[in-house]
N, C-alpha and C positions, 0 to 999 in steps of 0.2 A: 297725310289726311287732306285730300284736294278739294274733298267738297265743304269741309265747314272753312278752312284757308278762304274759301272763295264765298262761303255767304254772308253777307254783310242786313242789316236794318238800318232805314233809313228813317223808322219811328220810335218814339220811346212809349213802354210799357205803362199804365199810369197805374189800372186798377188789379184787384186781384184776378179777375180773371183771364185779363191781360196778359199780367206776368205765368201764369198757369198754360195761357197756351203758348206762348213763349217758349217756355219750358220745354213743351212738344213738339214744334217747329224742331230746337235746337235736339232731341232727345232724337226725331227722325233723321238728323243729319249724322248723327253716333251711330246709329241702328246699322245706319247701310254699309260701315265695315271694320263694326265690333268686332268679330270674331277675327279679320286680321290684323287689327291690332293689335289684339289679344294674344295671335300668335307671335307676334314680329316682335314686346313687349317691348318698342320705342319708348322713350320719355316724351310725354303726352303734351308738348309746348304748343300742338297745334290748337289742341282739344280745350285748354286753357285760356286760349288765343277765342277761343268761338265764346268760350265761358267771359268774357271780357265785351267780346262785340257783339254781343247778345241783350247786356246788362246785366243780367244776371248775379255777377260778384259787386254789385253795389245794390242787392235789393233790400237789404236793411239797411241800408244810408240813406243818412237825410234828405230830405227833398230837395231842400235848398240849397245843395251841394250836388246836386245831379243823381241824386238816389230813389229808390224807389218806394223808402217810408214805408216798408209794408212790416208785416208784425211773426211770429213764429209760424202759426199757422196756415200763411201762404208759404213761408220756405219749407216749413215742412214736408207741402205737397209738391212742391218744386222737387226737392231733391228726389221724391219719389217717380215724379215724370221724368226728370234727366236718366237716373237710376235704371230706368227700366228700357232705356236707351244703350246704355252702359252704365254698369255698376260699377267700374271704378271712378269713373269721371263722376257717380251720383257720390261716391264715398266723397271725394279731392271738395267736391263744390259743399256738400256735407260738414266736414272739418273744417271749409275757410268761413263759413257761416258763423261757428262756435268760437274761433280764432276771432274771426272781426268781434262777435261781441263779448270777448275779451274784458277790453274797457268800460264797458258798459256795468259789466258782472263786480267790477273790483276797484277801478277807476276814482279818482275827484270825479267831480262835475270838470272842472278846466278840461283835465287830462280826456274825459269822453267828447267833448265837445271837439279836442284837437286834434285827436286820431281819428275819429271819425270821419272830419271834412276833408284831411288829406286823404286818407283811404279810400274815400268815396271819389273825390276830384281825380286822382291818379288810379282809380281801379286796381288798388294793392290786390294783391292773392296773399291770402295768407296759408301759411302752414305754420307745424307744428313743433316743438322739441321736448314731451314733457309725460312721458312715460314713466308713471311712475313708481313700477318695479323693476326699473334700475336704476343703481342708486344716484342722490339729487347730484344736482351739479353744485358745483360749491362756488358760492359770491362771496368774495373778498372785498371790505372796504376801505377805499383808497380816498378819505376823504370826499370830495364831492363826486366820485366817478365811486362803479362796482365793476368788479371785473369777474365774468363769469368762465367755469373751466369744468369741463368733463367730458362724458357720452352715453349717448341714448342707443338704445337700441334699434329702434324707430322715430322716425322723424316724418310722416304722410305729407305729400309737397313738394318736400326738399328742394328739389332744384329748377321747377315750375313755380315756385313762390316765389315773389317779390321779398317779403320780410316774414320773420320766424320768430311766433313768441317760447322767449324762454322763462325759463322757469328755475331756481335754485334753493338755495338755505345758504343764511349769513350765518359765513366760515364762528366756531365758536358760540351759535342761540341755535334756536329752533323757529326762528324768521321766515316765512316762505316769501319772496319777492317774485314779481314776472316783470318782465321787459319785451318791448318788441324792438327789434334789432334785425336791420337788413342784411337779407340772405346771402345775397353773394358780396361777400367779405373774404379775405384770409383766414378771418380766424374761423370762420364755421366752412368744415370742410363735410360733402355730402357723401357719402359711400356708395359707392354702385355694387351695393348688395342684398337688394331687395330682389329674390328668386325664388318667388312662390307659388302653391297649388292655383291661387286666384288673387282677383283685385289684382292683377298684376302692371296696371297703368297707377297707382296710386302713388310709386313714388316712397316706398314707405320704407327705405332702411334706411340704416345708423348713419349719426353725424356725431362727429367728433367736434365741440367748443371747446376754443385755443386761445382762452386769454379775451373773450369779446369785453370791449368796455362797453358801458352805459353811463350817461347821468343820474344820479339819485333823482332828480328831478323826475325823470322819466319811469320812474321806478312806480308801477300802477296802484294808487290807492294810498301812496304816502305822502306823508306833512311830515317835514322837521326829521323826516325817517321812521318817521310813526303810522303804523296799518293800523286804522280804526274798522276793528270787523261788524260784519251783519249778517245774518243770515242768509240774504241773498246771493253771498258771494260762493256757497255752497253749492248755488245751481248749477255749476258748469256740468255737474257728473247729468245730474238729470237732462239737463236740455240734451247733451252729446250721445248721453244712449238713447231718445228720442228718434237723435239723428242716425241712429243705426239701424235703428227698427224700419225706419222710414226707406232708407235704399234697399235694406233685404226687403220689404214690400213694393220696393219699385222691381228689383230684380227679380221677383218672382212671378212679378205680370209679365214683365219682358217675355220671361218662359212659356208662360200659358199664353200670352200669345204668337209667339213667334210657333210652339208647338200646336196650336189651331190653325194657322196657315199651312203648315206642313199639310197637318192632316187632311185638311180640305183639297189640298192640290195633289198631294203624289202618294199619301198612304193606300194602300190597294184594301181592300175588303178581303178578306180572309177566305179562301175556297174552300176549306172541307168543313166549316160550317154545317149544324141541323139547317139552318135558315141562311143559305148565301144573298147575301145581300148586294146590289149592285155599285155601293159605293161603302166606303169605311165609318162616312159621316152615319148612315143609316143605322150602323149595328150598335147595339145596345149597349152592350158597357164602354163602348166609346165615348156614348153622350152619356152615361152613367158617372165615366172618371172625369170626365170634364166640368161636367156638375157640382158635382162632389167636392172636385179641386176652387172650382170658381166659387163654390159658397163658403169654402173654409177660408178664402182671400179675402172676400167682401167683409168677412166678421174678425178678420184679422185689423184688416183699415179701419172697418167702425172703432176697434176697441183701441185704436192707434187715434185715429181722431178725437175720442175722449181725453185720450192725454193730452194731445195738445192744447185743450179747451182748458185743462187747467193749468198750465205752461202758462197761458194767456190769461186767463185769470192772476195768476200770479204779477206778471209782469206788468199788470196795471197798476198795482201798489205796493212795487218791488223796496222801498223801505219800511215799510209795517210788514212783510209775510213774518207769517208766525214757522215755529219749526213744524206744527202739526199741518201746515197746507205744504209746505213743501215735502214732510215728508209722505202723505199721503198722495201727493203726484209722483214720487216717485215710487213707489207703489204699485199706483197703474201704469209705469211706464215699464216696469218689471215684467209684468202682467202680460203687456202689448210684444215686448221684445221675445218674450217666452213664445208667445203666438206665433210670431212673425216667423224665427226661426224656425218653427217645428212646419209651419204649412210652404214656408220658401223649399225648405229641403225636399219634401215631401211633393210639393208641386215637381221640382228639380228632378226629382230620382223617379216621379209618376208617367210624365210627360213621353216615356220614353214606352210606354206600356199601349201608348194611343196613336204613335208615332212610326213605329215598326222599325225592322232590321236598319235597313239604312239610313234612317236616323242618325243613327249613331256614325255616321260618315265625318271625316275633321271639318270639313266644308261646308256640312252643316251648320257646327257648333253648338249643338244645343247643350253639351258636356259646360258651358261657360257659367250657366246659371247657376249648379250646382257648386261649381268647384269659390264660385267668387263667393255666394251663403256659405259655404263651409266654411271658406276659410276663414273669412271678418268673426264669425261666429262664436271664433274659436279666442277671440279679445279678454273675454272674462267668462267663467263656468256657467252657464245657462241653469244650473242645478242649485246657482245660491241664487237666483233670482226667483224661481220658484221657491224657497225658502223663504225670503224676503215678504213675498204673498202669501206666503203660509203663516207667521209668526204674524202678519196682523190680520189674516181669517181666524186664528184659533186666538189668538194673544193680545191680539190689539197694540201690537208692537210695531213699533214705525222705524224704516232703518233708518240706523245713525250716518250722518254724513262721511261717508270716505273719497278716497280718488276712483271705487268704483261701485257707490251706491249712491 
């Protein structure tokens, strides 16, 4: 990847809108050879590399640590402008977002304050290990260390991540502990087995932990070995399907627009046509489906941007939230994700209708939009998250917190 290798900033981001077009700068340097990456499915060190000298992987870090202080609702919209650049690179910068705030979510005060300012100073990447239908990893105590041991089926990162939080249960209770623990170790070995329909830069198969120690010290949110819970520390599921809602709306502009370019330049206008028309843009259900496509996206965003207003609301007085604001954010984040899905695929499989025969050429790539929504998609059933909205439009039932509501 030689051209983002080679773009550098010589200024730093300050404000939101800053970091937004940031975002776009970095989002058009993906653009220009998405599709052969996409072919070639390298590990994405370059692309990680630009996510770095960008700023970008420190824009919720502190300021005073060289971070960019900003709140969910600019990285929300970040991931959607990287996203729709590349959707895997929007997925990897997505995850390390929720990873970094990690600590934040579950953490002391000490423990946030100290991950933070290393991770921000060092531009850590994070990734992940904590899929949780497969079974936990088991932490053994060893007196002042834990030692953790199993595998994941997924691990998004892997081996473009600096440090990987884990996740287990103390061997003998029903303890859940995380740790964050540097990635390239012996004992966490990466799989080069992620071979899939899409997202196929994410990085995202199994790792095998082999014994990693940690300090109980280090062990997020505990005293004396004791987790004092709160509500808050339930957000991660809501913030992270946020964050997925947010790439399949980047990836699906990516599509509409990269399929309006087409069509403007090289789709021919149809000859046997009642009414032949001199260009493709002219004929009617051209501008019909485009329409049609571009209003079901903007009302996707809007009802995506709701959520994260209350994401943000949230996080202003993230130890008073009650169960009922968080579970009514994730509600609408249910809501949004349903959307997002149904008008990305739907952009993705339309696109090709306004676009014509050769479109569909590999050189094109427009086959990328669809296959990268499908695939991510296909995370947790779309059909209990409509449920979820349904049980509190008829019921006034609010989901209960799980590892995917």
């Amino acid at each position: 990847m030689t051209a983002s290798a080679q773009h550098t900033w010589t200024t730093a981001a300050t404000t939101a809108d800053e970091w937004l077009d940031r975002a776009r700068e970095v989002a058009v340097v993906l653009a220009a050879d998405a599709v052969a990456r996409d072919r070639a499915g390298a590990t994405p060190y370059a692309e990680v590399a630009l996510l770095k000298d960008s700023g970008l992987v420190t824009l919720l870090g502190p300021v005073e640590h060289g971070g960019g202080g900003q709140d969910w609702t600019t990285a929300y919209r970040v991931i959607r402008e990287v996203a729709a650049g590349d959707g895997s690179i929007g997925q990897l910068l997505g995850y390390h977002y929720l990873w970094f705030w990690t600590a934040r979510l579950i953490a002391t005060p000490d423990q946030v304050a100290a991950v933070e300012e290393q991770a921000t100073r060092e531009r850590w990447f994070f990734g992940g290990a904590v899929n949780p239908r497969d079974n936990d990893l088991v932490v053994v105590d060893e007196g002042d260390e834990l030692v953790f041991t199993g595998r994941k089926s997924f691990s998004t990162g892997s081996k473009v991540s600096d440090v990987t939080v884990l996740e287990g249960v103390l061997e003998g209770t029903d303890k859940h502990v995380f740790v964050i623990a540097a990635s390239h170790q012996d004992a966490i070995v990466f799989n080069d087995d992620w071979d899939n329909l899409g997202q196929r830069l994410t990085e995202s198969g199994s790792v095998e932990i082999r014994s990693v120690r940690a300090l109980w010290s280090d062990a997020l949110g505990h005293v004396d070995k004791q987790f004092r819970p709160r509500v808050y520390n339930s957000l991660n599921v809501p913030l992270i399907q946020l964050v997925f809602t947010n790439f399949y709306l980047g990836i699906a502009r990516g599509a509409l627009t990269t399929a309006a370019a087409y069509t403007r330049d090289r789709t021919r206008p149809w000859p046997f046509a009642v009414d032949v028309k001199e260009t493709a843009v002219q004929e009617f259900h051209v501008l019909d489906t485009y329409g049609d496509l571009q209003s079901k996206l903007w009302a996707a965003e809007a009802l995506t941007d709701r959520a994260a207003a209350l994401i943000e609301a949230i996080n202003t007085h993230p130890d008073t939230v009650t169960e009922r604001q968080r579970g009514e954010a994730a509600v609408v984040i249910a809501a949004a994700k349903q959307r997002a899905i149904d008008t990305g695929l739907e952009i993705g499989t339309r696109v090709f209708d306004v676009t014509g025969a050769r479109a569909t050429a590999n050189t094109v790539g427009l086959d990328i939009y669809w296959r990268n929504i499908r695939t991510h998609s296909l995370h947790d059933p779309i059909a209990h998250k409509r449920a979820e909205v349904g049980r509190y439009a008829l019921l006034d039932e609010l989901p209960e917190p799980t590892w995917y509501t």
